[in-house]
C-alpha positions in Angstrom: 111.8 91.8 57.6 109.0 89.9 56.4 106.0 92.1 54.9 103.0 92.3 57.1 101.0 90.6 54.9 98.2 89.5 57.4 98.2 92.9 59.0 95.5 96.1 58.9 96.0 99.3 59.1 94.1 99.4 62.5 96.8 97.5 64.1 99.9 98.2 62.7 102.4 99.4 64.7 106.1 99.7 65.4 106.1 97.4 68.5 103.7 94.9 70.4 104.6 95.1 74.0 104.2 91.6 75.8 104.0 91.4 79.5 102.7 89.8 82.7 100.1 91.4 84.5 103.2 91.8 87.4 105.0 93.7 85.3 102.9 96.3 83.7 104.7 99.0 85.9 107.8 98.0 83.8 105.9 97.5 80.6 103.7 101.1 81.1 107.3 102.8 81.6 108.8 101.0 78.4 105.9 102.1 76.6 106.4 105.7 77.5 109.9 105.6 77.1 109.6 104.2 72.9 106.8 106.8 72.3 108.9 109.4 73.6 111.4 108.7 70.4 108.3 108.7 68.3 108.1 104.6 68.2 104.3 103.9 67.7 103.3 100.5 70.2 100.5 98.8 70.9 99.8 97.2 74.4 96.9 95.5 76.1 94.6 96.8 77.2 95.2 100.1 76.3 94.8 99.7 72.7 92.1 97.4 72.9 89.4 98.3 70.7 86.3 98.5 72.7 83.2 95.6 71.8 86.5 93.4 70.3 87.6 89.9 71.7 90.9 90.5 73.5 92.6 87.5 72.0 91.8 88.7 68.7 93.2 91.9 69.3 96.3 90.5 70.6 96.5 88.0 67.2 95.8 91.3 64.6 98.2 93.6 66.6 101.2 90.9 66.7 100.6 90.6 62.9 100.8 94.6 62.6 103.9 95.1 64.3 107.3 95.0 62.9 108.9 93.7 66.6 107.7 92.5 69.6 108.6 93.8 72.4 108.9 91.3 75.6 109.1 91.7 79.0 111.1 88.9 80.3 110.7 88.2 84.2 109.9 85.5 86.4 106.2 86.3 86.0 106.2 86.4 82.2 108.2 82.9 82.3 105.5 81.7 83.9 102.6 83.4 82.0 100.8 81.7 79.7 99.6 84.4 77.5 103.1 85.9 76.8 104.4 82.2 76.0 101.3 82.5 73.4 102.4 85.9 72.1 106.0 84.9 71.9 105.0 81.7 70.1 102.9 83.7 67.4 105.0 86.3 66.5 107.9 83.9 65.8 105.9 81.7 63.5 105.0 85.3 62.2 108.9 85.7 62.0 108.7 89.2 63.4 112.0 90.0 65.5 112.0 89.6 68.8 113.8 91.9 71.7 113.8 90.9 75.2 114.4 93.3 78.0 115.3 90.9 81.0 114.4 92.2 84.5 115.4 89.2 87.0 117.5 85.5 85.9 114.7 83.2 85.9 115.4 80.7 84.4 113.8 79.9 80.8 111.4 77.1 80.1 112.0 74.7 76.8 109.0 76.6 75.0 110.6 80.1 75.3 114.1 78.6 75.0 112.8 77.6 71.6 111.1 80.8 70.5 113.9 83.4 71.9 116.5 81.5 70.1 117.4 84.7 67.8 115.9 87.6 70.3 118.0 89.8 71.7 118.9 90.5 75.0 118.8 93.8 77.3 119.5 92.8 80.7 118.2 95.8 82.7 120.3 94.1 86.2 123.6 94.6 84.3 122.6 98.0 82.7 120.3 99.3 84.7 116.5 100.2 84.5 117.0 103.8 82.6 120.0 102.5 80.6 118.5 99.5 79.2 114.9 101.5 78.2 117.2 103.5 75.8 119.2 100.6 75.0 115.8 98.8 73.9 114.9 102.0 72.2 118.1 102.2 69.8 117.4 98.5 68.8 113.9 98.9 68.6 114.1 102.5 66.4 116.9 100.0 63.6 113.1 98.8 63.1 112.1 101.9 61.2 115.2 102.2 59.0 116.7 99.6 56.1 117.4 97.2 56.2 114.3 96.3 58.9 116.5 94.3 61.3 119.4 94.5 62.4 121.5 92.9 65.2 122.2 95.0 67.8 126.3 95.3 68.3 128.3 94.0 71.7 127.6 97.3 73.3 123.9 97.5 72.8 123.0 94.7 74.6 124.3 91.5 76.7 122.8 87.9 76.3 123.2 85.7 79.1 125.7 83.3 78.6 124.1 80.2 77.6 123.4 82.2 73.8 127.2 83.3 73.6 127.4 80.2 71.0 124.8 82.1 68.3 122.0 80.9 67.6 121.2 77.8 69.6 118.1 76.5 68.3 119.3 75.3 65.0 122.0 69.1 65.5 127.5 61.1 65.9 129.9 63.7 66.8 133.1 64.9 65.1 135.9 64.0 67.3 135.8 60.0 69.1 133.5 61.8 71.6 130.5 60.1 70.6 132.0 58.0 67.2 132.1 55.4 70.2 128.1 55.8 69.8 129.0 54.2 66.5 130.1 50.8 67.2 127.1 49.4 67.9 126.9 48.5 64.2 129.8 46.5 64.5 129.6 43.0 63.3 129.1 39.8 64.8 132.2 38.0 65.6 132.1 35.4 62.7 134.0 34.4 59.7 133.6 37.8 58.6 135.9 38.5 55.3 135.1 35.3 53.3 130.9 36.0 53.9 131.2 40.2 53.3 134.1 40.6 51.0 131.9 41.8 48.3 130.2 44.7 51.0 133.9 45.4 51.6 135.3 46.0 48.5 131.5 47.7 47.2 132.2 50.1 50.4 136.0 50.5 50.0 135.5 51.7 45.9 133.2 54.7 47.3 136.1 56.2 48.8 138.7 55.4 46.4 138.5 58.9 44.8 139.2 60.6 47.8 142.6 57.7 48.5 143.8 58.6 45.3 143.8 62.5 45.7 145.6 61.7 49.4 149.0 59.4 47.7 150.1 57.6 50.3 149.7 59.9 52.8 146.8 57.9 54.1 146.4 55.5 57.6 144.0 53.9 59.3 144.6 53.0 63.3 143.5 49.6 64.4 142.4 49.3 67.8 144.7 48.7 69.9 145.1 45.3 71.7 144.5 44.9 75.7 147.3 43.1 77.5 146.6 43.9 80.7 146.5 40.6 82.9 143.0 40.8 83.5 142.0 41.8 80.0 139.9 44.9 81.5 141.7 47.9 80.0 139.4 47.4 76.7 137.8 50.9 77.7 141.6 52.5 77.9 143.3 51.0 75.1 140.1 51.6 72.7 140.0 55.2 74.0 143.2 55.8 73.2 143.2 54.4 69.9 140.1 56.8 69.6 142.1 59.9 70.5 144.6 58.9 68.1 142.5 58.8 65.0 140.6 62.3 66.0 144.3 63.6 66.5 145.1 62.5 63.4 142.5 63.6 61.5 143.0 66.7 62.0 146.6 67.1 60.1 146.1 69.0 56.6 146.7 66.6 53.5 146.6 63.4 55.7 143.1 60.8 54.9 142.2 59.1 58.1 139.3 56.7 58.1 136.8 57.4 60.6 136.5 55.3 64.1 133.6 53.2 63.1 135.7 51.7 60.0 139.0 51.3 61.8 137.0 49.4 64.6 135.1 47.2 62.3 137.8 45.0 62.3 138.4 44.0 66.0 138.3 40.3 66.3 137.7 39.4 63.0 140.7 37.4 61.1 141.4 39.8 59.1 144.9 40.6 57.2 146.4 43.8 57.2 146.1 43.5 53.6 142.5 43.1 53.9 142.3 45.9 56.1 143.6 48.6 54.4 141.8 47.4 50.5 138.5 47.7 52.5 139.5 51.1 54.0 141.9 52.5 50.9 144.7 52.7 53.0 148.5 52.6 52.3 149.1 52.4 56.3 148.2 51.4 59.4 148.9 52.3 62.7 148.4 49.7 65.1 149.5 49.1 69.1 149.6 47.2 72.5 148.5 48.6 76.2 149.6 47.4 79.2 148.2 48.5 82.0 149.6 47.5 85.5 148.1 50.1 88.8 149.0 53.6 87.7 151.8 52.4 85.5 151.3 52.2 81.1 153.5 50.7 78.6 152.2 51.2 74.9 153.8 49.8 71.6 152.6 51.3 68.7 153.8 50.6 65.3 153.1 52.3 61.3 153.4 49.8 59.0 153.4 50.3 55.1 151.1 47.8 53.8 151.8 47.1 50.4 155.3 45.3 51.4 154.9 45.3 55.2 158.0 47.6 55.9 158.1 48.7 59.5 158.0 52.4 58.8 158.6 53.4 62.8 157.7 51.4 66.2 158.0 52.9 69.5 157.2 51.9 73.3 156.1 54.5 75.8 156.4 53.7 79.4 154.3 56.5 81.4 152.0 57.3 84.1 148.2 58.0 83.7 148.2 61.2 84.4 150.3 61.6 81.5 147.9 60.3 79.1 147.8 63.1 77.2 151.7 63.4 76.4 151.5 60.1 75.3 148.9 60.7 72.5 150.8 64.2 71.1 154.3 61.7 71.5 152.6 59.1 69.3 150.6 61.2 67.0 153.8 63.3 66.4 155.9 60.7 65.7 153.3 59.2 63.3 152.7 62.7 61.3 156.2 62.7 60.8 157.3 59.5 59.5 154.6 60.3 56.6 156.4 63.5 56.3 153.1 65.2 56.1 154.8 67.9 57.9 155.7 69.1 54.0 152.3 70.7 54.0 153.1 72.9 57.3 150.7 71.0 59.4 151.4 71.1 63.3 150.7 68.2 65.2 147.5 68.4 67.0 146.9 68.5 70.6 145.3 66.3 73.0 143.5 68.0 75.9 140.2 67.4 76.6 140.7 67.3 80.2 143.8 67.4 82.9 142.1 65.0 85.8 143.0 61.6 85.1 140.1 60.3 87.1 137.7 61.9 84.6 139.4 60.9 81.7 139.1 57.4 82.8 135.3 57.3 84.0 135.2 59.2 80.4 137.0 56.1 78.6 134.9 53.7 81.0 131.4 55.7 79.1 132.6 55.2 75.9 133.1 51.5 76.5 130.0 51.2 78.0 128.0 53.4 75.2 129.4 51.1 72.5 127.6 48.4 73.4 124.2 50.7 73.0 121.7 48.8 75.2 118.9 50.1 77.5 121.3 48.9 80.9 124.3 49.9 79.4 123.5 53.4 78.0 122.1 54.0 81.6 125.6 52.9 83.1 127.2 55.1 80.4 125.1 58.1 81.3 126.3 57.4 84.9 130.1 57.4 83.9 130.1 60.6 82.1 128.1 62.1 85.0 131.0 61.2 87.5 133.4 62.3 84.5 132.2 66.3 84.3 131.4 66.0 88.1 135.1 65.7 88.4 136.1 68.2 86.0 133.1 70.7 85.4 135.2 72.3 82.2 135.3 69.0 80.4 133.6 70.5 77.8 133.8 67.2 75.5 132.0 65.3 78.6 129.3 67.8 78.4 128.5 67.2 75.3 128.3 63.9 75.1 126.1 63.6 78.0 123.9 65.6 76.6 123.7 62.9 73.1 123.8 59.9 75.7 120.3 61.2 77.6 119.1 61.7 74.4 119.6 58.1 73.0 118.3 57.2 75.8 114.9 59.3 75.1 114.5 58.6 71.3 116.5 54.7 71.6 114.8 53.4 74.7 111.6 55.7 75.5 113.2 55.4 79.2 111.5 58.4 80.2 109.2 61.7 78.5 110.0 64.8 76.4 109.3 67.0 79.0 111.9 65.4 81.4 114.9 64.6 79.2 114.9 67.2 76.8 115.8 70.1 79.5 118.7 67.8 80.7 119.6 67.6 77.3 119.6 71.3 76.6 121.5 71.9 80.2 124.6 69.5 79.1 125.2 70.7 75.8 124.9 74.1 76.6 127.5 73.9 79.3 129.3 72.3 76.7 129.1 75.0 74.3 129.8 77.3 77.3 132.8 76.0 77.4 134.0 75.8 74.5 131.9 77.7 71.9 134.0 76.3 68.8 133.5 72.6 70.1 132.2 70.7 66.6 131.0 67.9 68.8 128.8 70.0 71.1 127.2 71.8 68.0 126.4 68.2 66.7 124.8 67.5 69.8 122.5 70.9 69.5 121.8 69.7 66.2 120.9 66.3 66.8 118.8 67.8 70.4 117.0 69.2 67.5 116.5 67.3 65.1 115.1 64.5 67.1 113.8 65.6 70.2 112.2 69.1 69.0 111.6 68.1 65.3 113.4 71.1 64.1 114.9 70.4 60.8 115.5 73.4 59.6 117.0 74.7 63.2 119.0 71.3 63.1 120.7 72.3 59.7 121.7 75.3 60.2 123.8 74.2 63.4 125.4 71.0 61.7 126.9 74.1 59.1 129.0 75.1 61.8 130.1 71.7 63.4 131.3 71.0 59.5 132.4 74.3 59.0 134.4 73.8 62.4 135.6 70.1 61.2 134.8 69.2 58.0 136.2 66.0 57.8 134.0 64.8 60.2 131.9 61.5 59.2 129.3 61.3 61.3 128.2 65.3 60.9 128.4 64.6 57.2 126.3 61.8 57.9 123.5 63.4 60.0 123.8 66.3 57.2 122.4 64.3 55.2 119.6 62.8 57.0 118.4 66.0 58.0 118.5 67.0 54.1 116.6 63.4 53.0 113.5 64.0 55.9 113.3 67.5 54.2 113.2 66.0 50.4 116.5 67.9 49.4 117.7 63.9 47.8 120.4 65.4 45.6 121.9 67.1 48.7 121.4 64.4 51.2 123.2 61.8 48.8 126.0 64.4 48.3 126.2 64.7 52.3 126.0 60.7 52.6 128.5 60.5 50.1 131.0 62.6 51.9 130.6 60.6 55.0 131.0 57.3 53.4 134.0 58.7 51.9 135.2 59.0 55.3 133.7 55.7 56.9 133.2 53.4 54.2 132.5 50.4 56.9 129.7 52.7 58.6 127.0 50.3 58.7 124.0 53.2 58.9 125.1 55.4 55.7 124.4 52.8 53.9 120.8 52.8 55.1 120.2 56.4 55.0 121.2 56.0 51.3 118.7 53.4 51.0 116.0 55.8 52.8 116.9 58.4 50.6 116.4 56.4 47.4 113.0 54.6 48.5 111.9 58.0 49.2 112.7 59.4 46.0 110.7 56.6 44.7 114.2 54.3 43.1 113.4 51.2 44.5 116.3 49.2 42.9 119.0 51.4 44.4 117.2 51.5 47.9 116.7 48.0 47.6 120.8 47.3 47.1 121.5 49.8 49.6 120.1 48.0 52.0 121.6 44.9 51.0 124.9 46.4 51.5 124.0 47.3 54.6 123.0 43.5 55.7 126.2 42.7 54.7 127.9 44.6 56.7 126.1 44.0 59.6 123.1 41.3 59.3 121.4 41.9 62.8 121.2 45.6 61.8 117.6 46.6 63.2 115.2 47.7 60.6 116.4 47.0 57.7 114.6 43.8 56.6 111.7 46.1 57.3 112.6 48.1 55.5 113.1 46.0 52.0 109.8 45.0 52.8 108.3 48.0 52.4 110.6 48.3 49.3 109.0 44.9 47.9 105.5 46.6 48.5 106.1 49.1 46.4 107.4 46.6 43.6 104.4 44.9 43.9 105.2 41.7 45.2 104.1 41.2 48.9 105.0 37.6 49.2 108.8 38.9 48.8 107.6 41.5 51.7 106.5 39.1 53.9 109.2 36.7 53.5 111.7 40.1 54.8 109.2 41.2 57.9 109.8 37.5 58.9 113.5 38.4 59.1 113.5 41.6 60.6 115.2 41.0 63.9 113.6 44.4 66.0 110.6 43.3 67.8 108.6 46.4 67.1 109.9 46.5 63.6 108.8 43.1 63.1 105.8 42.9 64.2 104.7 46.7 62.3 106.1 44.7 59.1 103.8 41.4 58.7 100.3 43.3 58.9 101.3 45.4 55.7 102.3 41.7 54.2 99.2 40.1 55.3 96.8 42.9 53.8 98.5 42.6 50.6 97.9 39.4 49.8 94.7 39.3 51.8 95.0 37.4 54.8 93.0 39.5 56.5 92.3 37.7 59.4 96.5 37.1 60.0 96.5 40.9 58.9 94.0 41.7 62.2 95.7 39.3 64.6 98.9 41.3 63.5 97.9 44.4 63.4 96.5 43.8 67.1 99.6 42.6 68.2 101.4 45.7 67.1 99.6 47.8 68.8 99.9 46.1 72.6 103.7 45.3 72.0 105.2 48.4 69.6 102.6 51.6 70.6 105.8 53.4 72.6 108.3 52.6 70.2 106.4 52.7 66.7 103.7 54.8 66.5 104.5 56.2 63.2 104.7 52.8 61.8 101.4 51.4 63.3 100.1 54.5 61.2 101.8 53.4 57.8 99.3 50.3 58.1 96.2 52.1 58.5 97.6 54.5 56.2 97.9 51.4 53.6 94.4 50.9 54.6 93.1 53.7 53.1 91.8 53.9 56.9 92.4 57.7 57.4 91.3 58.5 60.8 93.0 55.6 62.2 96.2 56.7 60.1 95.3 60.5 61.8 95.0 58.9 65.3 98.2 57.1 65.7 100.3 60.0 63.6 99.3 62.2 66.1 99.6 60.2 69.2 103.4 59.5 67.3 103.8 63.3 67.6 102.8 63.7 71.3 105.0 60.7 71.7 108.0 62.3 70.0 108.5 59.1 67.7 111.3 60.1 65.8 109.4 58.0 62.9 108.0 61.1 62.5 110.5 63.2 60.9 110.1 60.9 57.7 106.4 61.5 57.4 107.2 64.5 54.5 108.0 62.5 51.2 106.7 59.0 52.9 105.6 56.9 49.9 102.8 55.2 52.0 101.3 58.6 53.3 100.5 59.8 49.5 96.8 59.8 49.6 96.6 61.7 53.4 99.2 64.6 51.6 96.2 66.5 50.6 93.8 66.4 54.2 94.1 70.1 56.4 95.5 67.2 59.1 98.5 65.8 57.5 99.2 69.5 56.5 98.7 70.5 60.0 101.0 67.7 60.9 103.7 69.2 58.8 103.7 72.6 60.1 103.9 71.0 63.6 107.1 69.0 62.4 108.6 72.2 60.6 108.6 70.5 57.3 106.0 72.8 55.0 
């Protein structure tokens, strides 16, 4: 336990009872019950020191105690003063025991501080029972080592903590890859412009293709031929399934869903194909879809001569989608005889009710496409999906991510309304099915981005990669949370393991960039960035972003010439101010600027403040970082190691602002 370095001897005690006024009945009893055992507290107001302030009593005795001690009702939920008193003693990092006397429900603040407590639930045990229950735990205190969790017998937690520790966050299975293909490129003549992102993409996985022989395949997306051509959602799906059922076979290289999809419409060669993802097959297919009735093809094809390796047709009913995918991942597995490492083929069941595996598929199509009116209609599919099976764990989960793009991509509603319907999803999810990768991802991202929790956010992407390691896009986010925390060796290690697996991801390729304009190599952000242009040149940002990379190299002509290309409004029009003050067009630099403000102010608040910030305007840089904050502008997270911030790092306010973020 941490030393009580901010205590005095006036105030130190064992344990700080906290309470509502309604329950100091409960609270005098608990007190009486810990001093029987010898347990010194301190409560209000008894042990108040007369001609003190209260409040400063409560601060000095929360720093003396080695636990606090909380009373957790209805009333205390509701109680300002305990949510303070909770909040200190966990930024104190003093342990925290609950004794719970009703099931009211939590709010987000004391979500967030009680996510390590533990739990005595006085309606299961009892009133007497749990007193000494709290006692045991509380008397592990006094002994080494200070803390100690309390076993399964010494107290329950209600069942939205059975996952661990909950406060610590696209997803690992095809649940939210789909999220993914919104970086997909436009349909042009793709290979002949980007060959050279290709094969620059394709050599940073090589390693990995070489280790794997030719026990390596990539599935295509398979081809709609329903007569109406509006099975896309199905036949994508279940190309989807395929590759996370895949993936999952020991000693067999898979390349992630964004990468396989890149390729759908584009003229493209299966040789082509499987250079740029370091294949030696591919799995490609047909659906069909007439009423209730599916016929799939599906055919693995060895590349380098085009041998036929194994084709198949399934003719089945849809609610026996799920025998189909084990039939063809089987089949698939074995013909690369990967069964010679003692790998079972994996199973596909994420839900038994047709109907919600299709208003499932009919989200995913619908979140692909990553708009403000299409993630709504997204939202609205998955709702009908977990509506129709409540234990559709996966469903869960990525309703939970989907509200929250909608939040952080779209600023469609507040914090304060999103994030508990966030929290609600994914812990239902987790409820489920506590060893779900993709629903630990989704507490980890909830984290991350909507309660700037870093650190918190880390610690739960561990165990989605310790539960799936081969997953790309927890790799990826691995390493984003490392780079906004200035651990650059680790967060191009993590990048580098997701590229690995999804060498055609447009947005690794920009977190790399981030990374390295952070770290303050310019030349290797610069061509990061480039790659990721080629790979996709409407990706938002990123023009932005080599401005501010041709700012730093001293050349703001260069810089203006990229804000004129950026093709995000907001981004755009944060970029050409920065331009216009460098090469001192100041009155273009105020029209800017002015325009930045009334069009961007929701969606770049953070970036508004880089300009003042350039300014050498502090206050103004101040005003809108903070107004960022209340906003939750996810720009935020990068303010720690921001090159345009150095001169604010030393002011109490931008070290205030770090502490706030969870990044000192």
């Amino acid at each position: 336990m941490p030393e009580n370095d901010d205590a005095d001897a006036e105030f130190a005690r064992d344990a700080f009872i906290s309470y509502a006024n309604q329950d100091a009945a409960v609270a005098q009893a608990l007190c009486e019950s810990l001093e029987r055992r010898g347990i010194k507290c301190w409560i209000a107001p008894r042990d108040v020191p007369p001609g003190t302030l209260y409040a400063e009593s409560i601060v000095r005795a929360i720093n003396g105690a080695k636990v606090l001690v909380l009373i957790l009702s209805q009333h205390s939920v509701a109680s300002a003063h305990v949510g303070k008193e909770v909040e200190r003693a966990s930024s104190k990092r003093r342990p925290i025991l609950a004794l719970r006397t009703d099931a009211a429900p939590l709010t987000p603040a004391l979500e967030y501080f009680l996510s390590e407590s533990q739990w005595v639930d006085a309606t299961a045990v009892g009133t007497e029972a749990a007193l000494l229950k709290v006692g045991d735990s509380v008397a592990r205190v006094k002994e080494p080592p200070a803390w100690k969790p309390m076993n399964a017998g010494a107290a329950t937690r209600p069942a939205e903590h059975s996952a661990g520790r909950r406060r610590i966050w696209l997803l690992a299975t095809c649940v939210l890859a789909a999220l993914a293909i919104a970086y997909l490129l436009a349909d042009k003549f793709w290979l002949a412009k980007h060959a050279a992102a290709v094969d620059a993409a394709a050599t940073a996985s090589s390693t990995e293709a070489s280790r794997s022989g030719d026990k390596s395949v990539a599935v295509l997306p398979f081809e709609d031929l329903s007569e109406n051509k509006d099975q896309a959602y199905f036949s994508d799906g279940l190309s989807g399934e395929l590759i996370v059922l895949l993936a999952k076979t020991p000693g067999l290289r898979v390349p992630a869903r964004t990468s396989s999809f890149y390729f759908k419409g584009k003229q493209a060669t299966l040789q082509e194909i499987a250079k740029a993802l370091n294949v030696t097959h591919v799995v490609e297919g047909t659906v069909r879809k007439s009423g209730q009735t599916l016929r799939i093809t599906t055919d693995l094809v060895r590349v380098e001569d085009g041998t036929p390796m194994w084709s198949e047709t399934y003719d089945r009913k849809l609610d026996d989608v799920f025998k189909i995918q084990d039939d063809i991942a089987g089949s698939v597995v074995s013909a690369l005889k990967v069964s010679l490492f003692g790998g079972a083929s994996p199973r596909a069941t994420p839900t038994a009710n047709p109907a919600a595996y299709t208003a499932f598929l009919e989200c995913q199509e619908a979140g692909r496409r990553e708009s403000r009116d299409s993630i709504a209609q997204a939202i609205a599919y998955c709702q009908q999906a977990v509506d129709l099976d409540p234990n559709f764990a996966p469903g869960w989960a990525i309703l939970g991510e989907l509200i929250q793009v909608q939040f952080v991509g779209f600023s469609v509603t507040t914090y304060e309304v999103a994030r508990p319907k966030v929290f609600a999803a994914v812990q239902r999810a987790l409820a489920l099915d506590p060893a779900l990768p993709e629903a630990h991802y989704a507490m980890a991202s909830l984290l991350y981005q909507m309660d700037f929790d870093p650190g918190a956010a880390d610690a739960e992407l561990k165990r989605a990669i310790s539960l799936d390691p081969t997953d790309s896009n927890a790799n990826w986010l691995d390493g984003y949370v490392a780079d906004v925390q200035c651990r650059f060796d680790y967060a191009l290690a993590a990048l580098e393991r997701s590229r690995a697996r999804d060498p055609l991801f447009t947005d690794v390729h920009i977190q790399m960039g981030n990374v390295n304009y952070r770290r303050g190599r310019l030349a290797e952000a610069a061509a990061a960035y480039h790659t990721a242009l080629a790979l996709d040149e409407h990706a938002g940002s990123v023009h932005y972003r080599l401005g501010l990379v041709a700012l730093l190299q001293g050349d703001p002509t260069a810089a203006l010439a990229e804000f004129e290309q950026e093709p995000d409004p907001d981004f755009h029009s944060v970029g050409l101010p920065l331009a216009y003050d460098a090469l001192g067009r100041k009155a273009d630099a105020e029209s800017a600027l002015a325009h930045a403000e009334s069009t961007a102010a929701m969606g770049a608040a953070y970036q508004i403040a880089l300009i003042y910030a350039a300014r050498k305007d502090a206050d103004d840089a101040f005003r809108w970082l903070d107004r960022a904050y209340r906003q939750r502008d996810a720009g935020m997270l990068w303010i720690k190691g921001e090159p345009l911030l150095k001169d604010l790092r030393p002011d109490p306010r931008f070290q205030k602002l770090l502490h706030q973020m969870h990044l000192d």
